[in-house]
Every structure is written in structure tokens, then in C-alpha cells.
Biopython code that builds the backbone (N, CA, C, O; Angstrom):
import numpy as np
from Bio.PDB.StructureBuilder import StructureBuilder

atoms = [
    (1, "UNK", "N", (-20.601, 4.910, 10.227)),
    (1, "UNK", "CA", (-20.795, 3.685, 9.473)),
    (1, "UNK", "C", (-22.250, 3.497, 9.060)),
    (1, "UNK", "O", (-22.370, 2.537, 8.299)),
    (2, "UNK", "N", (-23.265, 4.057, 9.303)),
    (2, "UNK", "CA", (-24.618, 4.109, 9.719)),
    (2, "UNK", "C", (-24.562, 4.664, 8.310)),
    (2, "UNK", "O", (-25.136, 3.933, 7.503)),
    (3, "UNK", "N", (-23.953, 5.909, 7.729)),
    (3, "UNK", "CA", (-24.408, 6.260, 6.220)),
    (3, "UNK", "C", (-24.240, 5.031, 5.609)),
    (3, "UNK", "O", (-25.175, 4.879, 4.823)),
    (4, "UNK", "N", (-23.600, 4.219, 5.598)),
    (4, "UNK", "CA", (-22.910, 3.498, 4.403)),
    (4, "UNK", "C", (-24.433, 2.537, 3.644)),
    (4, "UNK", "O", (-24.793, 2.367, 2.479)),
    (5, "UNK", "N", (-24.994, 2.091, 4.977)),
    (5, "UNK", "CA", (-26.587, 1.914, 4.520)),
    (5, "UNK", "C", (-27.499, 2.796, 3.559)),
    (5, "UNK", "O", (-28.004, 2.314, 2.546)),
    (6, "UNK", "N", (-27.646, 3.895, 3.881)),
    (6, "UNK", "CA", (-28.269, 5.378, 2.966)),
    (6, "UNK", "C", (-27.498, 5.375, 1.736)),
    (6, "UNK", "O", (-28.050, 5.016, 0.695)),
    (7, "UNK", "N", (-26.229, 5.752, 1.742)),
    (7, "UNK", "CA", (-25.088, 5.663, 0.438)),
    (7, "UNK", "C", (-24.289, 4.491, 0.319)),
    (7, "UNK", "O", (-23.163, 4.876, 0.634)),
    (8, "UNK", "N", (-24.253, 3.745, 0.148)),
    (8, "UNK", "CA", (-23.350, 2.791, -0.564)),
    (8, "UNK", "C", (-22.436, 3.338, -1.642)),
    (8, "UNK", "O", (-22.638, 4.138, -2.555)),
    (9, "UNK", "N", (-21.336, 2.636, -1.240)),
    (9, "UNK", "CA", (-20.332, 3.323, -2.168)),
    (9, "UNK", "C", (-20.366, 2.738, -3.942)),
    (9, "UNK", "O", (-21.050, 1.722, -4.067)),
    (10, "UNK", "N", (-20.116, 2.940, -4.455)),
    (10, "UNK", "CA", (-20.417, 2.014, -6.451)),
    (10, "UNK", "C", (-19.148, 1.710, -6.600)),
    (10, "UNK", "O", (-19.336, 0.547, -6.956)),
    (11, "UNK", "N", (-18.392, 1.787, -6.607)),
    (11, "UNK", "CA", (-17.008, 1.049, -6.915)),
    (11, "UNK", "C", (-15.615, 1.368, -6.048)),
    (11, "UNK", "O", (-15.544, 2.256, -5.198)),
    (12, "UNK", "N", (-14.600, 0.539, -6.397)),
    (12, "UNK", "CA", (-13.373, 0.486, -5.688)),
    (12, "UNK", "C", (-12.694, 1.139, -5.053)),
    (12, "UNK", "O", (-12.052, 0.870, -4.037)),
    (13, "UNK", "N", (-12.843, 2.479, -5.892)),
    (13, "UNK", "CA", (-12.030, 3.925, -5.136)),
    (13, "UNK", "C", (-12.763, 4.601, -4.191)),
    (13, "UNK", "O", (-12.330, 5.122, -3.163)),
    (14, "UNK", "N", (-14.557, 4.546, -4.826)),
    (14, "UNK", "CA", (-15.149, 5.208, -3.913)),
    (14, "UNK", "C", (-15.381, 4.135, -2.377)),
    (14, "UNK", "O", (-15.873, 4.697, -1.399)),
    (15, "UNK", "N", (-15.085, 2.950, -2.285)),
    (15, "UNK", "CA", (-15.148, 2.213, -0.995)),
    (15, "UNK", "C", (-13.902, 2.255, -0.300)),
    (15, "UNK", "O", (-13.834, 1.703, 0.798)),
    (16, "UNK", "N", (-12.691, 2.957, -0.889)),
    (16, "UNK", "CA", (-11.445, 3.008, -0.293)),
    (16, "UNK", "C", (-11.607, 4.556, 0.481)),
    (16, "UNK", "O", (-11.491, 4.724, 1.695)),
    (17, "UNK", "N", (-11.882, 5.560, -0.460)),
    (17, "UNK", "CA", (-12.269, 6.707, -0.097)),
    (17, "UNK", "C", (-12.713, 6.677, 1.285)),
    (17, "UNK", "O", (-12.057, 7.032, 2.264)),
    (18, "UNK", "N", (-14.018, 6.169, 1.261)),
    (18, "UNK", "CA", (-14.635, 5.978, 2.253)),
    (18, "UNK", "C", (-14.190, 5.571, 3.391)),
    (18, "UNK", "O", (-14.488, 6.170, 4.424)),
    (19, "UNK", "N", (-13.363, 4.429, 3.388)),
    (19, "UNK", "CA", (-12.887, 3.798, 4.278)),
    (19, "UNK", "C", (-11.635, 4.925, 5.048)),
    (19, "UNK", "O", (-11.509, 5.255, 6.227)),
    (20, "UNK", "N", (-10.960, 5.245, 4.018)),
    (20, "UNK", "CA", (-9.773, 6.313, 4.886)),
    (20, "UNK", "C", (-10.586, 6.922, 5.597)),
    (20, "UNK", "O", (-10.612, 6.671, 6.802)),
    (21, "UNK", "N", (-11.663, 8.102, 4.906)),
    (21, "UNK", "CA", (-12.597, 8.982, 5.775)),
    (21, "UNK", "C", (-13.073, 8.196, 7.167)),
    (21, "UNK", "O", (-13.016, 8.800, 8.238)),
    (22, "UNK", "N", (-13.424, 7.169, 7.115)),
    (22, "UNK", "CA", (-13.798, 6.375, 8.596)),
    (22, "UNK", "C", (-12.727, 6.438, 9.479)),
    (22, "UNK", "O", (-12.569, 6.902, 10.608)),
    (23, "UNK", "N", (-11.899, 5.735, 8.516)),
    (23, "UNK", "CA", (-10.426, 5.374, 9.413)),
    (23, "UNK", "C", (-10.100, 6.991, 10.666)),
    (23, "UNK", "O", (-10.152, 7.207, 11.876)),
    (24, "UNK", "N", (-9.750, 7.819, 9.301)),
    (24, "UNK", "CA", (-8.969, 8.856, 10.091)),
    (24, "UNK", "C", (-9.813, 9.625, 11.211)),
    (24, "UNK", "O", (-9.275, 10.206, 12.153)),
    (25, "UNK", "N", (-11.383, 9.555, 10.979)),
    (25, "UNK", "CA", (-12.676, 10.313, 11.690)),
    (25, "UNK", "C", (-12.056, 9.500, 12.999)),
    (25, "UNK", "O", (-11.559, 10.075, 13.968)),
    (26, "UNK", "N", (-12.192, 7.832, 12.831)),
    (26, "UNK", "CA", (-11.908, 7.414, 14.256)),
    (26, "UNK", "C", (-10.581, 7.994, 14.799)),
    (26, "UNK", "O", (-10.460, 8.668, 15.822)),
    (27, "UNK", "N", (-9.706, 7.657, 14.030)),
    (27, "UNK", "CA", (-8.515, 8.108, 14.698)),
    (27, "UNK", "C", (-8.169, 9.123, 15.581)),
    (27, "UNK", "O", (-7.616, 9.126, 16.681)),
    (28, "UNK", "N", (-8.844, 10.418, 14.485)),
    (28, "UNK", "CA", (-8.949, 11.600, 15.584)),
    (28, "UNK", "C", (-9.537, 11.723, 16.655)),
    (28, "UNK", "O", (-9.183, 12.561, 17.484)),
    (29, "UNK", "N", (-10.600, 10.866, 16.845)),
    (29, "UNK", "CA", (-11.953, 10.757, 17.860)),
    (29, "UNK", "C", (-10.947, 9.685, 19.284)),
    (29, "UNK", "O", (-11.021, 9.681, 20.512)),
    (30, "UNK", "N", (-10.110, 8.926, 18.302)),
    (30, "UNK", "CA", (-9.178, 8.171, 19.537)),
    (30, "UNK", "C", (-10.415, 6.741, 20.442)),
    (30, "UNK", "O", (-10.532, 6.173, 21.528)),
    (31, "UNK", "N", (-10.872, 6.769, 19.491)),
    (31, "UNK", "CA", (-12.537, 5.741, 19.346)),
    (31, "UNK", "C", (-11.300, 4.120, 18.756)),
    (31, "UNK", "O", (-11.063, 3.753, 17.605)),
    (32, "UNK", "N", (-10.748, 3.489, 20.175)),
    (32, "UNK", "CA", (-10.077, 2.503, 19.783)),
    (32, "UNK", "C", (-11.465, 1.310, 18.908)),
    (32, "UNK", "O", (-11.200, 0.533, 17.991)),
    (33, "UNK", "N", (-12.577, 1.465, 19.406)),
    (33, "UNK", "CA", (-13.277, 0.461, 18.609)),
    (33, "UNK", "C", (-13.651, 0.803, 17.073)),
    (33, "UNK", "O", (-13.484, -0.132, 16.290)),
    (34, "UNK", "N", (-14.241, 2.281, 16.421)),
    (34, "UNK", "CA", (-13.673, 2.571, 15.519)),
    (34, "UNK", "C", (-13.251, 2.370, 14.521)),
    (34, "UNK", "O", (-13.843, 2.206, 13.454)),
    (35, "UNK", "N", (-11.659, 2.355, 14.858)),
    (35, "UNK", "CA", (-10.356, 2.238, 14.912)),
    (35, "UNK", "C", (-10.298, 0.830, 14.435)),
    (35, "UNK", "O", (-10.263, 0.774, 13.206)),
    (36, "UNK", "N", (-10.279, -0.278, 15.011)),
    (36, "UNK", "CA", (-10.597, -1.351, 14.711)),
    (36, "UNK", "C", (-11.710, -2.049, 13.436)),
    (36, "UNK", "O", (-11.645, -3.093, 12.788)),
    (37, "UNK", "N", (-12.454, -1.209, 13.453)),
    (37, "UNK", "CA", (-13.882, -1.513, 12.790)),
    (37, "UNK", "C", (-13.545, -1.179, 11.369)),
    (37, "UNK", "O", (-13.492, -1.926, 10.392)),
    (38, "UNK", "N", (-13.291, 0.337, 11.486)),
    (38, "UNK", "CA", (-12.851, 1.162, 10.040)),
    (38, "UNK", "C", (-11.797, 0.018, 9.037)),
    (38, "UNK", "O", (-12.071, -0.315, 7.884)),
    (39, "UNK", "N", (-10.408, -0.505, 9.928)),
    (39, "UNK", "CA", (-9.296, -1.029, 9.724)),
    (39, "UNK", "C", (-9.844, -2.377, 8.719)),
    (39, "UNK", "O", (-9.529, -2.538, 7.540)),
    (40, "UNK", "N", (-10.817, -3.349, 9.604)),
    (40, "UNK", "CA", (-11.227, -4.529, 9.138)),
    (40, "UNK", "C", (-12.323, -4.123, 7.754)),
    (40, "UNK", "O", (-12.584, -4.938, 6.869)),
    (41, "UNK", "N", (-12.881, -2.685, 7.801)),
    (41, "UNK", "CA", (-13.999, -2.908, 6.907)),
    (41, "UNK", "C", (-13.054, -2.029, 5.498)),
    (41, "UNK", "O", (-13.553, -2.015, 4.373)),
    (42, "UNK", "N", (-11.733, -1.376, 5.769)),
    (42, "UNK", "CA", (-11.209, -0.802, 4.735)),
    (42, "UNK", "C", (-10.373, -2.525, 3.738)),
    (42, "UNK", "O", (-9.839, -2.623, 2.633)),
    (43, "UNK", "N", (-10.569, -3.238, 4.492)),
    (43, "UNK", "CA", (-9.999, -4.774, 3.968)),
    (43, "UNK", "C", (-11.487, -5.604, 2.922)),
    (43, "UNK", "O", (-11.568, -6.429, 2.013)),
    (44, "UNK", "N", (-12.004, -5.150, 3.369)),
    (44, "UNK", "CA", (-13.325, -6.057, 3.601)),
    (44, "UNK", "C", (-14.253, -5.648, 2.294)),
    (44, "UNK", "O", (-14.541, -6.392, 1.356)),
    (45, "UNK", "N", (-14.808, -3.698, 2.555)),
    (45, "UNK", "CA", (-15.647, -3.687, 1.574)),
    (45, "UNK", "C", (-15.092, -3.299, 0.221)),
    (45, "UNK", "O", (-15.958, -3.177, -0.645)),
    (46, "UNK", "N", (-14.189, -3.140, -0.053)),
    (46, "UNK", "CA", (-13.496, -3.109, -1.361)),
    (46, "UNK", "C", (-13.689, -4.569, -2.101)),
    (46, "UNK", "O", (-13.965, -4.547, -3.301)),
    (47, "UNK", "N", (-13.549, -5.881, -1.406)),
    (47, "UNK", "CA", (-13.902, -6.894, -2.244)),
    (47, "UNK", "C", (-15.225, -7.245, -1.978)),
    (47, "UNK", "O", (-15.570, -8.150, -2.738)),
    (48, "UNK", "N", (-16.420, -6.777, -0.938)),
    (48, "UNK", "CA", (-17.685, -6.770, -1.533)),
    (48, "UNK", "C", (-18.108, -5.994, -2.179)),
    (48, "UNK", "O", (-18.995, -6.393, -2.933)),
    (49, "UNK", "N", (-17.735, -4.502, -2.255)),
    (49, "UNK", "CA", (-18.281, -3.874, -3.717)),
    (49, "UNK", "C", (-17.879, -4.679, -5.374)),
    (49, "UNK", "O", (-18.645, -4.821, -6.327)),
    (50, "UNK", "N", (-16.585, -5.053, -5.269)),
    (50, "UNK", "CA", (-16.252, -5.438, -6.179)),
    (50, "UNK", "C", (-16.681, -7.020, -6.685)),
    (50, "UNK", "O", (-16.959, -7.374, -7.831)),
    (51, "UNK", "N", (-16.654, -7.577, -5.849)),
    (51, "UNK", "CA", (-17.413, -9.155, -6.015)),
    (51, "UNK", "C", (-16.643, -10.185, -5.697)),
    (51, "UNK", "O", (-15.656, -9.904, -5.018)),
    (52, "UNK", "N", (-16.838, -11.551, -6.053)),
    (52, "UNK", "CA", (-15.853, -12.504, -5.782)),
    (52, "UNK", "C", (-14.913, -12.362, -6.882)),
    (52, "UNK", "O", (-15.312, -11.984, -7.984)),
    (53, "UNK", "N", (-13.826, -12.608, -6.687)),
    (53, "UNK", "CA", (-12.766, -12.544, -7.808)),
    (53, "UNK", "C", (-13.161, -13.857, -8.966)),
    (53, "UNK", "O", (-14.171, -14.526, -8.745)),
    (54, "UNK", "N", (-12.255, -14.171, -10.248)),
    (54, "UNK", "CA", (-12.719, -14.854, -10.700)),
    (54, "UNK", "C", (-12.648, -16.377, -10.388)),
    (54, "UNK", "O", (-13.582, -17.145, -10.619)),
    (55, "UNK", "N", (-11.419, -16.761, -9.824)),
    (55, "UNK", "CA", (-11.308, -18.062, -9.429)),
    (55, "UNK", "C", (-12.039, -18.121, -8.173)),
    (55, "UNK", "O", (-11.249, -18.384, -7.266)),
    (56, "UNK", "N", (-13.478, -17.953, -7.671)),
    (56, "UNK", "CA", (-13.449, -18.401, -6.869)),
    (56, "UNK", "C", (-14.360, -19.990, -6.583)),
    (56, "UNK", "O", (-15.444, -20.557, -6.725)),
    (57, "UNK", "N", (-12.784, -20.150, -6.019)),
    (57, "UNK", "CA", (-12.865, -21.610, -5.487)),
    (57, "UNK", "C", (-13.220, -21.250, -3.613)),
    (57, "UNK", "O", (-13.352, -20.131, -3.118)),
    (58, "UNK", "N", (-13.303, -22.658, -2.858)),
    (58, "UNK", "CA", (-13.538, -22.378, -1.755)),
    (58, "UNK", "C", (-12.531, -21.489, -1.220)),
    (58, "UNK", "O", (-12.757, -20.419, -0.655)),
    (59, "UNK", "N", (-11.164, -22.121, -1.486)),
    (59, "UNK", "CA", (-9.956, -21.252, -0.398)),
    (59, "UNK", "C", (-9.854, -19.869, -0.837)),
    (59, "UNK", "O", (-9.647, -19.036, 0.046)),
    (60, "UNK", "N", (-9.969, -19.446, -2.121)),
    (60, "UNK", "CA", (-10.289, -18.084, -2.690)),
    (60, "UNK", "C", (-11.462, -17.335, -1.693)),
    (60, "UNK", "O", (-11.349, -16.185, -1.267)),
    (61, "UNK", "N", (-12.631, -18.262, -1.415)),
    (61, "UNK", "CA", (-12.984, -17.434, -0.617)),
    (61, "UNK", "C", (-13.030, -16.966, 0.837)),
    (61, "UNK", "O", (-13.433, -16.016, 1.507)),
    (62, "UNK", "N", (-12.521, -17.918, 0.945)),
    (62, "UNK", "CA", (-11.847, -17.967, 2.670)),
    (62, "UNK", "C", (-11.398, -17.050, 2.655)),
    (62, "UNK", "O", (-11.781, -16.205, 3.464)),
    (63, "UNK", "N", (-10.161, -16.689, 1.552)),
    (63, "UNK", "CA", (-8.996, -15.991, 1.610)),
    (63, "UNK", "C", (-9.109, -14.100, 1.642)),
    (63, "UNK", "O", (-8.491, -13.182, 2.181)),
    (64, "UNK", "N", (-10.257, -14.251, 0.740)),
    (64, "UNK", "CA", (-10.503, -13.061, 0.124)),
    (64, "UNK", "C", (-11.609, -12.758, 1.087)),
    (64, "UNK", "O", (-11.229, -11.597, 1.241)),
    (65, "UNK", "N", (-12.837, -12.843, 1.995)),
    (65, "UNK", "CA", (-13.759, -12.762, 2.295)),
    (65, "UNK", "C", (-13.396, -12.709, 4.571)),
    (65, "UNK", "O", (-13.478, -11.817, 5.416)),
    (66, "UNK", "N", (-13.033, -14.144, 4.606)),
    (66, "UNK", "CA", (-13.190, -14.312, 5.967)),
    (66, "UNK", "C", (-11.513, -13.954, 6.663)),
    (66, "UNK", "O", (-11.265, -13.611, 7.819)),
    (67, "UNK", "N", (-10.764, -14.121, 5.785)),
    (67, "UNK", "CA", (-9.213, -13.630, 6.096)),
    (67, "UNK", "C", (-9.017, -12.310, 7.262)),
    (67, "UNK", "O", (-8.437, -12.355, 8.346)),
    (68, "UNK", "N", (-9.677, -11.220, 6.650)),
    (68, "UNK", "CA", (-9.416, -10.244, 6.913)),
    (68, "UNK", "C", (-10.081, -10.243, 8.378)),
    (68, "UNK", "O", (-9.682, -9.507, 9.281)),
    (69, "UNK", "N", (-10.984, -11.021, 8.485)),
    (69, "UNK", "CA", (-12.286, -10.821, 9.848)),
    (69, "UNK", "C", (-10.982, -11.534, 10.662)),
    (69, "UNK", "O", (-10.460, -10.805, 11.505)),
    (70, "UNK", "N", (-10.488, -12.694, 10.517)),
    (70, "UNK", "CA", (-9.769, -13.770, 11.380)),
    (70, "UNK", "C", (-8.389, -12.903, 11.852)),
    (70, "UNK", "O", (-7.542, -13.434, 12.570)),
]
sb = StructureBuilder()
sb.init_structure("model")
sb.init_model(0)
sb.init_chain("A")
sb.init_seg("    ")
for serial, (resi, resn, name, xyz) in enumerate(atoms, 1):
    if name == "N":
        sb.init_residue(resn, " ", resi, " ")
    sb.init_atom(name, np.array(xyz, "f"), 0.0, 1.0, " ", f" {name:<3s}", serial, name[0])
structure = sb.get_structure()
């Protein structure tokens, strides 16, 4: 997760990409925290690369932003 600082991903596919590659690295590693981490951030940085959607209102961002953490 430590690259993602150095490389940042530029758009949607390449932050999904990424995210499987985390996902499955933990998986194999059997790294239950990981595992967990990869899961919440394959939710997560796809709508911060991409931005707030357009309606966003407050519950939009609840929804879209803190959802996935809760």
C-alpha cells in the first residue's frame, strides 16, 4: 500500500487494477488485516480518484465516501 504514495493510480480502471493486485497479494499472504484493508480501499479509492459524483449533496456524500469505511 506504501507504493500507492510514489504511484498513484490516474483513473478508474487503473485504481481497480490496483486494488485486485492488493486484494489477491493479501490473500495469498493469508494477511487477514490486508485482506480487510485491500477490501475497504478497492470500495473507497475508485471514488477518490474519480471525485465526488455530481449530486453531491450531504447524504451523497456520506453514501459514497464514509459508507464503505462504516
Amino acid at each position: 500500500c506504501m507504493d500507492l504514495e510514489v504511484s498513484p493510480p490516474a483513473n478508474y480502471i487503473t485504481s481497480i487494477t490496483l486494488c485486485a493486485d492488493l486484494l489477491k497479494e493479501a490473500c495469498d499472504n493469508k494477511n487477514f488485516l490486508d485482506i480487510h484493508t485491500a477490501q475497504i480501499l478497492t470500495q473507497i479509492l475508485p471514488v477518490l480518484v474519480n471525485g465526488p459524483p455530481e449530486d453531491s449533496t450531504e447524504d451523497s456524500y456520506v453514501h459514497y465516501y464514509l459508507s464503505p469505511i462504516l
